[in-house]
Every structure is written in C-alpha cells, then in structure tokens.
VOVOKOL-409983 format. One line per field, with one value per residue: residue number from 1; residue in one letter; chain; x, y, z of N, C-alpha, C, O in turn. Coordinates in steps of 0.2 Angstrom, whole numbers, plus 5000, padded with zeros to 4 digits. Layout:
pos <- [NUM  ...]
code <- [a  ...]
unit <- [A  ...]
n_c1 <- [X  ...]
n_c2 <- [Y  ...]
n_c3 <- [Z  ...]
ca_c1 <- [X  ...]
ca_c2 <- [Y  ...]
ca_c3 <- [Z  ...]
c_c1 <- [X  ...]
c_c2 <- [Y  ...]
c_c3 <- [Z  ...]
o_c1 <- [X  ...]
o_c2 <- [Y  ...]
o_c3 <- [Z  ...]
END
This chain:
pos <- [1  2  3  4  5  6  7  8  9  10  11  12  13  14  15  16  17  18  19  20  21  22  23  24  25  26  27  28  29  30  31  32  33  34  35  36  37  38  39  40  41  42  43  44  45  46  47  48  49  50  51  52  53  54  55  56  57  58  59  60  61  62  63  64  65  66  67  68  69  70  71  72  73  74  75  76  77  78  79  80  81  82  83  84  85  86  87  88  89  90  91  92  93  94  95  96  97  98  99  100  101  102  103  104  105  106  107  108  109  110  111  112  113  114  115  116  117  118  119  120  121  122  123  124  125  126  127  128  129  130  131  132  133  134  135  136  137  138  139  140  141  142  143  144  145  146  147  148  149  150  151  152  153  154  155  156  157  158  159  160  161  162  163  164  165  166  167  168  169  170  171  172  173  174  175  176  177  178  179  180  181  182]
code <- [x  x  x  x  x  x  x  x  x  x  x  x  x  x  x  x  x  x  x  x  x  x  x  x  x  x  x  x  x  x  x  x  x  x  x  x  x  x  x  x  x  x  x  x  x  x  x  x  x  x  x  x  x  x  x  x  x  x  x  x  x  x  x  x  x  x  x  x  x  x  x  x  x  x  x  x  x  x  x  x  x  x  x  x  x  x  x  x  x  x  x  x  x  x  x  x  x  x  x  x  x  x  x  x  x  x  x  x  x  x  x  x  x  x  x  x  x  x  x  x  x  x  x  x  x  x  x  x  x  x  x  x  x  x  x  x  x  x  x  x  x  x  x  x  x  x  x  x  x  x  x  x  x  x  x  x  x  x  x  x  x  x  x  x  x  x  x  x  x  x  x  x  x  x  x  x  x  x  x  x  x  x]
unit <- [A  A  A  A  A  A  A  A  A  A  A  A  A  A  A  A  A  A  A  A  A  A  A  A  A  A  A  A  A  A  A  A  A  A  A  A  A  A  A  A  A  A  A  A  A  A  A  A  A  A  A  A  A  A  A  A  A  A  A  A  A  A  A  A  A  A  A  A  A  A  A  A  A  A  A  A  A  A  A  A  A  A  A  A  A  A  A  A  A  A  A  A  A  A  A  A  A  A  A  A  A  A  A  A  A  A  A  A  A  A  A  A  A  A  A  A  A  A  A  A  A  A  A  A  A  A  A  A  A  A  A  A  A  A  A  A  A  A  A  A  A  A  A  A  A  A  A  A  A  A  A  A  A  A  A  A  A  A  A  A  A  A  A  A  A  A  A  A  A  A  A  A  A  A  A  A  A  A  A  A  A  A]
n_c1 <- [5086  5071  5060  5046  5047  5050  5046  5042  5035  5039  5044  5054  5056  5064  5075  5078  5079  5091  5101  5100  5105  5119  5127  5127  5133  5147  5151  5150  5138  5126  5118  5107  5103  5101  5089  5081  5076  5074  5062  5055  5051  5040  5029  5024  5008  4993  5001  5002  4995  4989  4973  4962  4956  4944  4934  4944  4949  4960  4961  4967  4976  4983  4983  4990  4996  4994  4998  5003  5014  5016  5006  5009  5020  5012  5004  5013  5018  5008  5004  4992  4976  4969  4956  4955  4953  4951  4954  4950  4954  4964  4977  4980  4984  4992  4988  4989  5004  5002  4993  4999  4999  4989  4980  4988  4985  4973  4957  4945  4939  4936  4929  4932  4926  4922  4925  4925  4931  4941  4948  4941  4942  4956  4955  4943  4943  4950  4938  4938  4926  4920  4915  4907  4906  4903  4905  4918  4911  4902  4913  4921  4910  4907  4918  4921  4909  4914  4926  4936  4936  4954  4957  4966  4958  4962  4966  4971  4974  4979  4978  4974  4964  4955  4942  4933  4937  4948  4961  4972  4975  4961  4955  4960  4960  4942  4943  4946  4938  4928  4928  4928  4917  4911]
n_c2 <- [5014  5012  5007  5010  5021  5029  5047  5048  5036  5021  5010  5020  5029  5026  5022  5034  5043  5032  5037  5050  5052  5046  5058  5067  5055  5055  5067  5066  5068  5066  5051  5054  5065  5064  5053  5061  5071  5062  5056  5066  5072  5085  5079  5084  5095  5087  5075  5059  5062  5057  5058  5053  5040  5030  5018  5008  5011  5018  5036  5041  5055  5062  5071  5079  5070  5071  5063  5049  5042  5050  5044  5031  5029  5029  5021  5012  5010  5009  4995  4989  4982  4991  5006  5014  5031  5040  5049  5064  5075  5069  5065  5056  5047  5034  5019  5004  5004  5006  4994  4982  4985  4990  4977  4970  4975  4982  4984  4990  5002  5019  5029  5048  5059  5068  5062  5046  5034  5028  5025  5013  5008  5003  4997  4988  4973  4968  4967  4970  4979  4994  5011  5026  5042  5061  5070  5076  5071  5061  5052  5049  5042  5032  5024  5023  5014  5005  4999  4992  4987  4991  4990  5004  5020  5030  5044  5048  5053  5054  5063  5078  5093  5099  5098  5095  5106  5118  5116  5104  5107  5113  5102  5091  5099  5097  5082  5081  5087  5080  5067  5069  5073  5061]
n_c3 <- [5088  5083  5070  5072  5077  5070  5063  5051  5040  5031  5017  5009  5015  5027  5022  5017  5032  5036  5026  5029  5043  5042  5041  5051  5062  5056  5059  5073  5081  5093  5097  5103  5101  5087  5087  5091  5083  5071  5074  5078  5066  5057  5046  5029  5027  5019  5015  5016  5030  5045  5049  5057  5068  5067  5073  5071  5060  5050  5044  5029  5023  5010  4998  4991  4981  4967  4956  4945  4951  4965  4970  4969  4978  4989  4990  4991  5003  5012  5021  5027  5023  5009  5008  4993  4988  4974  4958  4949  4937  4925  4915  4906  4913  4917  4925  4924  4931  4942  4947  4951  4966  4970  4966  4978  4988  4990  4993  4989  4980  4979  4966  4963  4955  4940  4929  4928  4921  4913  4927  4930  4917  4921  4931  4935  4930  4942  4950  4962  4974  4970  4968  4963  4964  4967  4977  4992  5004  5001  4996  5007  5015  5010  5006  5021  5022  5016  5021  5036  5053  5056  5043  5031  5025  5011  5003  4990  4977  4962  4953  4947  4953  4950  4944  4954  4966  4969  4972  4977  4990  4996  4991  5000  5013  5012  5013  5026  5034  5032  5036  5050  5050  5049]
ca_c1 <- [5080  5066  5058  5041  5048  5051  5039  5040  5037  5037  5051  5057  5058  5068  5079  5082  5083  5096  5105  5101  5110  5128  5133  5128  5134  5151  5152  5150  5133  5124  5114  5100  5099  5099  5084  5074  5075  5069  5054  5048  5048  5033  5025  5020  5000  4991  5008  5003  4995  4985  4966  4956  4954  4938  4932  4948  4952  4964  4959  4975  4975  4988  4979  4994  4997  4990  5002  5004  5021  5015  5002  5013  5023  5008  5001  5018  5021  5005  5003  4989  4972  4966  4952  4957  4950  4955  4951  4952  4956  4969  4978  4982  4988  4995  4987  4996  5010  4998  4989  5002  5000  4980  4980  4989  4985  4967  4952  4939  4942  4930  4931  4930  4928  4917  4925  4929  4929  4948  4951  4936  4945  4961  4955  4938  4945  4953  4934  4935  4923  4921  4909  4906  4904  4905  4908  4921  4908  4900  4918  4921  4906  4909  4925  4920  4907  4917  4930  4934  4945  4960  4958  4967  4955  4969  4963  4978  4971  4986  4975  4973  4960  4950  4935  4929  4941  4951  4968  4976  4973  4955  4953  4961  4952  4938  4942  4949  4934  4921  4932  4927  4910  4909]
ca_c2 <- [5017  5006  5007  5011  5026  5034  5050  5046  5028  5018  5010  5023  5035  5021  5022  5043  5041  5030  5039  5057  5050  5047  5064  5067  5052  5056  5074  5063  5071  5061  5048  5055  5070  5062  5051  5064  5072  5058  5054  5071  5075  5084  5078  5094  5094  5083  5070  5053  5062  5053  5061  5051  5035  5028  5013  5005  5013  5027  5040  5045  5062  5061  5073  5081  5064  5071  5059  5042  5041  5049  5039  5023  5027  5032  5013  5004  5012  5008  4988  4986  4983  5001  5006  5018  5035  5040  5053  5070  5077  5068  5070  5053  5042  5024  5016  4998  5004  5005  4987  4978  4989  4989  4971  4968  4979  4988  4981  4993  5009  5026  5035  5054  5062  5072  5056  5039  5031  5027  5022  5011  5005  5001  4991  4984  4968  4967  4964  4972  4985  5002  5015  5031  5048  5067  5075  5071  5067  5052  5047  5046  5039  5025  5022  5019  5009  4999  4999  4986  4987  4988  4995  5011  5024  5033  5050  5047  5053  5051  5066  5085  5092  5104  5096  5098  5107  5125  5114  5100  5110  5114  5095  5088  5101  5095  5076  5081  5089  5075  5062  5072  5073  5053]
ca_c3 <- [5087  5081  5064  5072  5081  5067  5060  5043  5040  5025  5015  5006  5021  5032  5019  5019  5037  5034  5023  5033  5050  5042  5041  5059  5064  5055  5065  5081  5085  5100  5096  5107  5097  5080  5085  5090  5075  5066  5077  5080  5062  5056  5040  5027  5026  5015  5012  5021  5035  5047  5050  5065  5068  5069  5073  5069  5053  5048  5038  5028  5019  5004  4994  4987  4978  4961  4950  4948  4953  4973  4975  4969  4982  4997  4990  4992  5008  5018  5022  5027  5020  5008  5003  4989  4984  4969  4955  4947  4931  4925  4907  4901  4918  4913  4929  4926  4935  4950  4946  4957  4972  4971  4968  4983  4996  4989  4995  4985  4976  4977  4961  4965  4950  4935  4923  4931  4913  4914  4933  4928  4912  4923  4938  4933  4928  4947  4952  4967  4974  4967  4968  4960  4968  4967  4983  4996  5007  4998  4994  5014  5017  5004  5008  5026  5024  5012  5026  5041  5056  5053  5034  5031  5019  5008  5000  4986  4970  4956  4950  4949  4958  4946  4942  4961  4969  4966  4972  4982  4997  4996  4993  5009  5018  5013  5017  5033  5036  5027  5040  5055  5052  5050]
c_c1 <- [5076  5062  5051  5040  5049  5045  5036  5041  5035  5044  5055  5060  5063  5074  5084  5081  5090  5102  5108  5104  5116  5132  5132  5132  5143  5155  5151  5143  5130  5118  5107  5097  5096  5090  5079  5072  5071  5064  5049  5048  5042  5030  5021  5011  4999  4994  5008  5000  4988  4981  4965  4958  4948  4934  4936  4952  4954  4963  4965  4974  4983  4987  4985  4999  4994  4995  5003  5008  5020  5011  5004  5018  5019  5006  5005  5019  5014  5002  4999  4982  4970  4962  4954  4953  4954  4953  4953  4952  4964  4971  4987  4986  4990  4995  4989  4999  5008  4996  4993  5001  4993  4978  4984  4987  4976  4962  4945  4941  4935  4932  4929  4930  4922  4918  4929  4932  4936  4952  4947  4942  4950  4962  4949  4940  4949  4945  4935  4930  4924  4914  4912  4906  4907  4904  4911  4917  4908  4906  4922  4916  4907  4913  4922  4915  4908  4924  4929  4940  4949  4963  4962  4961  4962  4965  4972  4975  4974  4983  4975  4966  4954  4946  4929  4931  4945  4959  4968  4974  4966  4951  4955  4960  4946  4936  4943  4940  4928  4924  4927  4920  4904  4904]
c_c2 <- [5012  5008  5011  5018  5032  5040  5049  5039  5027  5017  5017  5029  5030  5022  5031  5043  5039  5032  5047  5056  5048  5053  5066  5063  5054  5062  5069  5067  5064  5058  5051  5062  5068  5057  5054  5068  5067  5056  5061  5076  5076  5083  5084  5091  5089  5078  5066  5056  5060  5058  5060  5044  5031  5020  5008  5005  5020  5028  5045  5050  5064  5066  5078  5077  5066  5068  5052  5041  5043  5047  5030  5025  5027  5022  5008  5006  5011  4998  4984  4987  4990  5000  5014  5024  5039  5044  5061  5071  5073  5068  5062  5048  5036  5022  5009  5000  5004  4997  4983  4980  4987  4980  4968  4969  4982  4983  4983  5000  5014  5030  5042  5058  5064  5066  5051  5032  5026  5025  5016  5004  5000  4995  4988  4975  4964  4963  4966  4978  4991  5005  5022  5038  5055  5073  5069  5068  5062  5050  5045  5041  5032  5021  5019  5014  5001  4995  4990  4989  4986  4990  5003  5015  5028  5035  5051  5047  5052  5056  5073  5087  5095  5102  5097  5101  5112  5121  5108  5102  5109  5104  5089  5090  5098  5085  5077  5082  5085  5069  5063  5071  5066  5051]
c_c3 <- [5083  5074  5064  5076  5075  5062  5056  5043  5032  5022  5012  5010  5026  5027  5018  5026  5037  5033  5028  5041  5046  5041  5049  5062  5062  5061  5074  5085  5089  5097  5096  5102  5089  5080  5090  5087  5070  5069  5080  5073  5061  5048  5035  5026  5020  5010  5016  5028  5037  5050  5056  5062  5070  5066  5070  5064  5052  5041  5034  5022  5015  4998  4986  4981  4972  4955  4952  4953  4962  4975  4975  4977  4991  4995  4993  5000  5015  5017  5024  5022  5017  5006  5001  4988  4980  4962  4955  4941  4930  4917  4908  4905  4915  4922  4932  4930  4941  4953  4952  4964  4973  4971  4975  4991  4996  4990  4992  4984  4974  4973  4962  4958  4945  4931  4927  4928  4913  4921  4931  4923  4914  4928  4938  4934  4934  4952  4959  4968  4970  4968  4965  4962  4966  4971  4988  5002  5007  4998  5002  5016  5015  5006  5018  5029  5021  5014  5032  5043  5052  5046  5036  5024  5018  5003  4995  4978  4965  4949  4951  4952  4954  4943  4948  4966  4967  4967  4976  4990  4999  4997  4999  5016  5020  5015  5023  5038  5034  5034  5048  5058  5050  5058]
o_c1 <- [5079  5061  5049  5034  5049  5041  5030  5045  5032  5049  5061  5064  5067  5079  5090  5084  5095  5107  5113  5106  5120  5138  5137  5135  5147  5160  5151  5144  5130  5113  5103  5092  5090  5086  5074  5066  5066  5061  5043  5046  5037  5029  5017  5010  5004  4993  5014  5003  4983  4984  4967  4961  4948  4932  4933  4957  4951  4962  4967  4973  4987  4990  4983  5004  4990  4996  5004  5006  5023  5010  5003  5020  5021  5006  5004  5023  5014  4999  4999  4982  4969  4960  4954  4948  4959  4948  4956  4948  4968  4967  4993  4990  4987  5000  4989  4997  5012  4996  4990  5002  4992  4974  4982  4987  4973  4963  4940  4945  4931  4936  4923  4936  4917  4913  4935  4935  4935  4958  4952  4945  4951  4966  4948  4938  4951  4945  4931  4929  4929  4908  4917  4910  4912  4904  4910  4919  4912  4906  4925  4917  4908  4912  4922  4916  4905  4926  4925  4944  4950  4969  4961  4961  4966  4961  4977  4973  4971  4984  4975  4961  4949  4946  4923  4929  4946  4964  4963  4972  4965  4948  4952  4959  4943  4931  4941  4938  4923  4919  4924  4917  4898  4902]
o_c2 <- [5007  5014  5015  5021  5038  5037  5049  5035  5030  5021  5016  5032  5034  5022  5033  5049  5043  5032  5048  5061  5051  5054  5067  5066  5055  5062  5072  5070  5058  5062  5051  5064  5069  5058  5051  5069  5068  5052  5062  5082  5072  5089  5089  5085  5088  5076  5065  5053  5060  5062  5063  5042  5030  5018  5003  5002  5025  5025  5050  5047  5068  5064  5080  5079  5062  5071  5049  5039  5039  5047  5025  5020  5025  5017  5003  5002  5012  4996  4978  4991  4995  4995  5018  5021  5042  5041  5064  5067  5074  5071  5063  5044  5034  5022  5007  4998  5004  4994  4981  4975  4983  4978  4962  4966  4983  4978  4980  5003  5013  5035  5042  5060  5061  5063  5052  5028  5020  5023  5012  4999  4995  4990  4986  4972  4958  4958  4963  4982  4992  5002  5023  5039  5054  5079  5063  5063  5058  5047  5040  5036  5027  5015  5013  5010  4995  4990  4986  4992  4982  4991  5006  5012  5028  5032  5053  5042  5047  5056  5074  5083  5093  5104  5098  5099  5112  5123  5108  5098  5105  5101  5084  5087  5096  5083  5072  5078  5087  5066  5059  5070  5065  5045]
o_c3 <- [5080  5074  5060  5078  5077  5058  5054  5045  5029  5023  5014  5008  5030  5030  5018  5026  5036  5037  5030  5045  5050  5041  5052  5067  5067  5064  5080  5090  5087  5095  5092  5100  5086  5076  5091  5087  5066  5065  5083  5073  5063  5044  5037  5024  5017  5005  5019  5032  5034  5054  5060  5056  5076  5061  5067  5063  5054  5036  5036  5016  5017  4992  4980  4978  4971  4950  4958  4959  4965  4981  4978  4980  4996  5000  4996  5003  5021  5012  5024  5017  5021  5004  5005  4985  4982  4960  4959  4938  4934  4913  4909  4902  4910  4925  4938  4936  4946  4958  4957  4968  4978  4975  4976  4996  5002  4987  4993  4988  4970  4975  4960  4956  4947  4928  4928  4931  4913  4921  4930  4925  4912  4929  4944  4938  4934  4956  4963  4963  4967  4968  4963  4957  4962  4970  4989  5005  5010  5003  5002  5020  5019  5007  5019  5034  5021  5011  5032  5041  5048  5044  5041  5018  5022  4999  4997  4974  4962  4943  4957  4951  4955  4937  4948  4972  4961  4964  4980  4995  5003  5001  5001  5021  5025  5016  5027  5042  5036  5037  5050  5064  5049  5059]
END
C-alpha cells in the first residue's frame, strides 16, 4: 500500500497506521482487508478536512485545532506552501513552538480574531504577510487572495472560538461555508 493511499495522511498518521496493522497482521487477517480500512478511513469534521479546491488551492478546515499543540501538528503535517488562518480567544499561547513550522512552510497568516496583539507579537519579525479581519468571510477572502496554486489555506486556529463564534463547530461551518461562496 502506498503512503498516498492512505485516508489520513501526514507523518504522525503513517506512523499509527503502522503501528494499527501489527495486530491484524499478527491474527493473519488479509492484507486486502487491512488496506481498505486504512484508505477508506473517515476523518471526524473539522480535523484536517479538505473543503474544495479552487483554482489550485485546498481549502483545509482544521477548526477543531483550538491549541497550540493540534495545530503544530495540522502545520507539520501539511508540506506544501500554507497560508495560515489563525486566531480566537486564547489564554496565554507560547507561539515559538509554532515559529519553526510557520517559518518553513507558511507563506502569510490571516489573523481572525477580536485581539491579534499576540499572533502579531509572535510572527511579525518573520516578515511575512499578515492581515487582520473579523469575519470568516474576509479571512477566506484574504487568505485566498494571498494564495497561489498549489498553496493549501489552513483554517487551524491554536485558539478557542468565543470571540466570533458559540464553538469549534459553528466555526468550521462557517469556513466551510465562506470557501464555498469564494
């Protein structure tokens, strides 16, 4: 089975693959079954899930990502160019531990949020784009036209949602939906 075959992609999912075929494989179950289990996994909502594609560029809805820590893992796990959107209420992030990720892979960063003060503070000094906004519209909009083939947009906040938003849910709706009517 091929690495590109599989539903969940990204290193850290290739690696629980991995791990989650040795007990099947142990019980002698058929190859053919194990790898279509791992290629017709389905992804839970708003967890790396891919949107549309338009005009080159995937629109990936990660919205459930309100802590550093899953959207460091939604940042190391997508390779190609991002443009980051990013924001919420958050309570006190230490966003270094992102800086390697976003200097490598982030291409400009749409801060969605009531106080951006602190994304601002953290990746300023990287000199890449950035914009400001306070609806997921603008923050698609933005993001798209700060886009190029080939970019992926990534809705990965590292943040809680209640400043424009009743939840995580509410807010991937409404990118799903702000994507749609690009």
């Amino acid at each position: 089975m091929t690495l590109e075959a599989l539903a969940k992609q990204g290193h850290n999912n290739v690696y629980d693959s991995l791990v989650a075929s040795i007990g099947p494989k142990i019980r002698d179950i058929r190859k053919e079954f194990i790898k279509d289990s791992f290629s017709g996994f389905q992804l839970a909502e708003h967890r790396l899930e891919s949107v549309a594609i338009i005009h080159g560029m995937e629109f990936i809805n990660d919205s459930i990502s309100s802590n550093i820590n899953a959207t460091w893992f939604a940042l190391e796990n997508i390779l190609r160019p991002v443009v980051w959107i990013v924001g919420g209420v958050e309570s006190g992030n230490d966003y270094s531990i992102l800086r390697h990720l976003v200097r490598k892979n982030v291409k400009g960063i749409i801060c969605l949020g009531l106080d951006n003060s602190r994304i601002h503070q953290a990746f300023d000094e990287l000199q890449l784009p950035m914009a400001d906004v306070v609806t997921m519209d603008e923050a698609v909009q933005a993001a798209y036209y700060m886009g190029d083939k080939g970019y992926v947009v990534l809705l990965s906040p590292a943040c809680a949602s209640f400043d424009l938003f009743e939840n995580y849910e509410e807010r991937g709706k409404a990118f799903r939906k702000a994507v749609k009517n690009l």
